[in-house]
C-alpha positions as CSV (number, residue, x, y, z in Angstrom):
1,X,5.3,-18.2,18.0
2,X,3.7,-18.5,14.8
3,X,5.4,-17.7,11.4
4,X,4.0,-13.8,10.6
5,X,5.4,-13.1,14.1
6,X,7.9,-15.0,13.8
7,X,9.1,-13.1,10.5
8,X,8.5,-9.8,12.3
9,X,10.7,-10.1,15.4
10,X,13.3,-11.3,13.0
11,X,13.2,-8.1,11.0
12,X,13.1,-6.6,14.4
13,X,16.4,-8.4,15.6
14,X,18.2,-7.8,12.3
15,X,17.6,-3.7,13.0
16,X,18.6,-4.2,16.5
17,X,22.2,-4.7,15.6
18,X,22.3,-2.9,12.2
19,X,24.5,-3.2,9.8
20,X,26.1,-5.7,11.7
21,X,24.7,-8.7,10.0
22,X,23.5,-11.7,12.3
23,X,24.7,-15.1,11.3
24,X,21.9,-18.1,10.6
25,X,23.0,-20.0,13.4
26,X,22.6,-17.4,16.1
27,X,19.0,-16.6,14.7
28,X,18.9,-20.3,14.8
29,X,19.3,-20.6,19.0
30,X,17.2,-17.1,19.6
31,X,14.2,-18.1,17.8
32,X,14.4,-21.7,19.0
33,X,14.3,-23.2,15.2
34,X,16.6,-25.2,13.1
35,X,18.9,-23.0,11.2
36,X,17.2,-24.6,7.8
37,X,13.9,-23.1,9.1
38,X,15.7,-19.7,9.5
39,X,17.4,-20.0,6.0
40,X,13.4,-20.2,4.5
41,X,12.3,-17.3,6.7
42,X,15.4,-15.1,4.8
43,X,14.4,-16.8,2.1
44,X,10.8,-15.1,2.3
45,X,11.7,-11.9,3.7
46,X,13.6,-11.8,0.5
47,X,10.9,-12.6,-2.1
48,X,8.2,-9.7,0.1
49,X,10.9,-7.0,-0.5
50,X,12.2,-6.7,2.2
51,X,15.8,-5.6,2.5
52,X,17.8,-8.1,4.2
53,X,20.8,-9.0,2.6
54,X,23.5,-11.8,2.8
55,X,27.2,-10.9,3.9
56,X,29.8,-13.9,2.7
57,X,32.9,-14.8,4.5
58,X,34.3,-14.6,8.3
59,X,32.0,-11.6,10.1
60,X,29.5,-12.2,7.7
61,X,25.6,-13.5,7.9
62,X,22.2,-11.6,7.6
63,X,22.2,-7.7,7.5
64,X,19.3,-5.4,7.6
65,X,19.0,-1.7,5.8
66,X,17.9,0.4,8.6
67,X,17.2,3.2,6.5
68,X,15.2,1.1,4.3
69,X,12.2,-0.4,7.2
70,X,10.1,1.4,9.7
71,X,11.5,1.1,13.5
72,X,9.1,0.1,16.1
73,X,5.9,1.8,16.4
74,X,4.6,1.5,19.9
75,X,0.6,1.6,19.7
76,X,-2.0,1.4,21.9
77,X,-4.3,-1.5,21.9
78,X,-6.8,0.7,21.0
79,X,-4.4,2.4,18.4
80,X,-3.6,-1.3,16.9
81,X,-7.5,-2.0,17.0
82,X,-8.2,0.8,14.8
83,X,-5.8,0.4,12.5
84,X,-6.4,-3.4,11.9
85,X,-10.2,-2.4,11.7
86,X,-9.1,0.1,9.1
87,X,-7.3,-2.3,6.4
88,X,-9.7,-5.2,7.3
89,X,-12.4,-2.8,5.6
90,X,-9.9,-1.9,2.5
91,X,-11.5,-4.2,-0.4
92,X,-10.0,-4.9,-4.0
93,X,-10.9,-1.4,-5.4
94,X,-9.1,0.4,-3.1
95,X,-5.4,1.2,-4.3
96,X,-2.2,-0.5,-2.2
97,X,-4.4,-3.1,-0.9
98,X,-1.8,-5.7,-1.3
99,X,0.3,-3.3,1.1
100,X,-2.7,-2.4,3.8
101,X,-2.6,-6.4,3.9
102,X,0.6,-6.9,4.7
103,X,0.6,-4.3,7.0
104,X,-2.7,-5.4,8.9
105,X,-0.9,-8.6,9.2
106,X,2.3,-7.2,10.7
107,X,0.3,-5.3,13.1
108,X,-1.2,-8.6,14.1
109,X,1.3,-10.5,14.3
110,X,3.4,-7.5,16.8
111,X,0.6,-7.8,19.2
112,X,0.2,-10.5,22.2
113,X,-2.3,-11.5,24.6
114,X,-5.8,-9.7,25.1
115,X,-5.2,-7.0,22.7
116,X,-4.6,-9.0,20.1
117,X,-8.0,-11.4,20.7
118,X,-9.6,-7.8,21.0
119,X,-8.2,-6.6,17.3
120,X,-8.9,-9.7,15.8
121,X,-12.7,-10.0,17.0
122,X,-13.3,-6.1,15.8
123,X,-11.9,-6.6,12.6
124,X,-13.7,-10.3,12.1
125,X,-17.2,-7.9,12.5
126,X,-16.1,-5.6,9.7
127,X,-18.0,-6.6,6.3
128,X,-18.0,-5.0,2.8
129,X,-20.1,-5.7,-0.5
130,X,-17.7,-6.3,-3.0
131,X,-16.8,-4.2,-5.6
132,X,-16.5,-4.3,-9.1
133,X,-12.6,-4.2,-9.5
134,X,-9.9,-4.7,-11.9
135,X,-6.5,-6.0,-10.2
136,X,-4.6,-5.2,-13.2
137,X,-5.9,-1.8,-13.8
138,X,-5.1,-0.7,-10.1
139,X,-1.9,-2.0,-10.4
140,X,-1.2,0.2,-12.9
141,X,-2.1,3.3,-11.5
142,X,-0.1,2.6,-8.8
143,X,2.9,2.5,-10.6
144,X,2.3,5.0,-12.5
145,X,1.6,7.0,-9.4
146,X,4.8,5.6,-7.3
147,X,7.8,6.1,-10.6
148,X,5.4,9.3,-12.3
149,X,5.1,7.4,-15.3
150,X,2.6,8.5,-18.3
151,X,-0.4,6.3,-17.9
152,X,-2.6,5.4,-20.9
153,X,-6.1,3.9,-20.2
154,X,-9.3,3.4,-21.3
155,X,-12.0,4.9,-19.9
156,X,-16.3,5.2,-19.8
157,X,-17.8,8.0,-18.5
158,X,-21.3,8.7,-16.5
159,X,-23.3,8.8,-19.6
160,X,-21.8,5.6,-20.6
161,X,-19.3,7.0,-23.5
162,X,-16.0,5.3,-23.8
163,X,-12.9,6.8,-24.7
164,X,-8.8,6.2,-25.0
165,X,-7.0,8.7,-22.5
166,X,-3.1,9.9,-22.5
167,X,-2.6,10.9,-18.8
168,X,-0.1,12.6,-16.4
169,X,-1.0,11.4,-12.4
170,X,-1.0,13.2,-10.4
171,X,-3.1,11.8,-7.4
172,X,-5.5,10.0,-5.7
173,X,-9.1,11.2,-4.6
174,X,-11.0,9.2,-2.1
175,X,-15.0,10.5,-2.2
176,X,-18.0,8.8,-1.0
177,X,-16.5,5.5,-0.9
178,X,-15.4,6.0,-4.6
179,X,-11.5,6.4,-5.4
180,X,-10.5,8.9,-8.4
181,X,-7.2,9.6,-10.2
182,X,-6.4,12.7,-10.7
183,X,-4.6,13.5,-13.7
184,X,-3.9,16.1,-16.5
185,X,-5.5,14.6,-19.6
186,X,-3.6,15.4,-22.8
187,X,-6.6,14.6,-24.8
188,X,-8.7,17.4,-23.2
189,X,-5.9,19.4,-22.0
190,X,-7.2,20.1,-18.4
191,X,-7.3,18.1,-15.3
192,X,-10.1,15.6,-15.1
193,X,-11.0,12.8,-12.4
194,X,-11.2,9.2,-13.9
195,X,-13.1,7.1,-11.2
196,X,-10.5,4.1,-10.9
197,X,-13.8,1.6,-11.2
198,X,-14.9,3.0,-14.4
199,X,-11.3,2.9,-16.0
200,X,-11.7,-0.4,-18.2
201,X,-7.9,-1.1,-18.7
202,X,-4.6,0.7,-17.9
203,X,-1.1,0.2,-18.6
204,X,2.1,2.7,-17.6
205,X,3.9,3.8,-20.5
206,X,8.1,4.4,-20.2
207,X,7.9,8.0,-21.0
208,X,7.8,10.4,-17.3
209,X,5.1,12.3,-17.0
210,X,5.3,16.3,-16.3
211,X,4.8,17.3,-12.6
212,X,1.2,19.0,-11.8
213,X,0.0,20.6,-8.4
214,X,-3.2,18.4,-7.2
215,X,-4.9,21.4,-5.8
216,X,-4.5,23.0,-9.2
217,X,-6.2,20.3,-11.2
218,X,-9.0,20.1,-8.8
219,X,-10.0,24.2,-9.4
220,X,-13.6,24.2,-10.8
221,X,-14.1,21.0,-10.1
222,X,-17.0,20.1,-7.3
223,X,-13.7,18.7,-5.5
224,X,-11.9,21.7,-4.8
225,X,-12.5,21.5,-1.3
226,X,-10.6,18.7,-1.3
227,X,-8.2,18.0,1.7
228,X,-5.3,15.5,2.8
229,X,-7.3,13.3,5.2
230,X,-6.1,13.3,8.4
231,X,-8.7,11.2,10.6
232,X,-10.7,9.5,7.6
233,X,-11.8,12.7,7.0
234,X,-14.9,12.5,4.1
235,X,-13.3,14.5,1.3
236,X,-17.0,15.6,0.0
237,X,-18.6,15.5,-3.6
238,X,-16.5,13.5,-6.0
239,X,-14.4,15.5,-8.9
240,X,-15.8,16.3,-12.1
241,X,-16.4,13.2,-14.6
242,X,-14.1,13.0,-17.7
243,X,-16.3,14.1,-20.9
């Protein structure tokens, strides 16, 4: 068993027996591994976020949050095929790569035999023409996204006209292979897309932002058709471009 699936069917054993905690040197014999080699794995688990924790004294050892982690998903080979394929194709423009990583791995590393030489050889066929992408500026929109945080950024439009923006989040757009945040923009006072390639630098502010309804800022825009994918569904014309 390699490490990624070896760090997976120990997140796995931990929710097993949740919130009993599992002690190093039992994890130790199950996994075949000395109990140093466990201690790293923790160790790692740890630093990727995820919630184990450390229980001192007699009873004690490694405990898992259940409520806090995914149980096991059976898939389909199939199922798993297509959703390796899926985040093999996400490049660095698209927001929560980092996570559709980690995830693709996890998916990989939970599946044995033929179906996981099949998932592997699909996704190894996928290619993409990189895209111009700022690491930093994605980051930020996601957080501002995820704790609703007033975003400030600057930004160049179509026509090549750059500006500093105030904005409240209040989504993501996917159209024609282009993402979009959707925000209210204090400085025009309406809803505006900002295409997340043209945003030239971004940072979250402390302040919260005020709540907005999606649908609502996407009225007379060409986006108003706009749906929750369920399927990849194409979401049609991108929204209208900040002025």
């Amino acid at each position: 068993m390699n490490r990624t699936a070896r760090l997976y069917a120990l997140v796995e054993d931990l929710r097993a027996v949740a919130p009993r905690p599992l002690t190093v040197e039992a994890l130790a014999t199950r996994f075949e591994i000395s109990t140093r080699t466990v201690q790293r794995d923790l160790q790692t688990l740890l630093e990727t976020g995820v919630p184990v924790r450390s229980i001192p004294g007699r009873g004690g050892g490694w405990s898992i949050d259940p409520e806090m982690t995914l149980p096991p998903v059976r898939l389909t080979a199939d199922e798993a095929s297509a959703l390796i394929t899926a985040l093999a194709a996400a490049d660095a423009s698209t927001p929560y790569v980092g996570a559709a990583r980690t995830a693709a791995q996890k998916i990989a590393a939970s599946m044995t035999g033929p179906a996981s030489a099949a998932a592997q050889e699909l996704a190894a066929r996928i290619v993409a023409l990189p895209t111009r992408s700022d690491c930093e500026v994605r980051t930020a929109v996601e957080q501002a996204l995820a704790n609703n945080l007033v975003l400030r950024l600057s930004y160049t439009d179509a026509a090549g006209h750059e500006s500093d923006r105030v904005v409240e989040p209040a989504g993501l757009l996917t159209a024609d292979g282009r993402w979009y945040l959707i925000a209210w923009c204090r400085t025009r006072r309406a809803g505006r897309g900002f295409r997340l390639d043209r945003i030239a630098a971004a940072a979250p502010t402390s302040e919260q932002a005020q709540p907005h309804n999606l649908t609502e800022l996407l009225l007379g825009s060409v986006a108003v058709g706009a749906v929750r994918p369920t399927a990849l569904t194409s979401l049609g014309p991108p929204p209208r471009e900040s002025d």
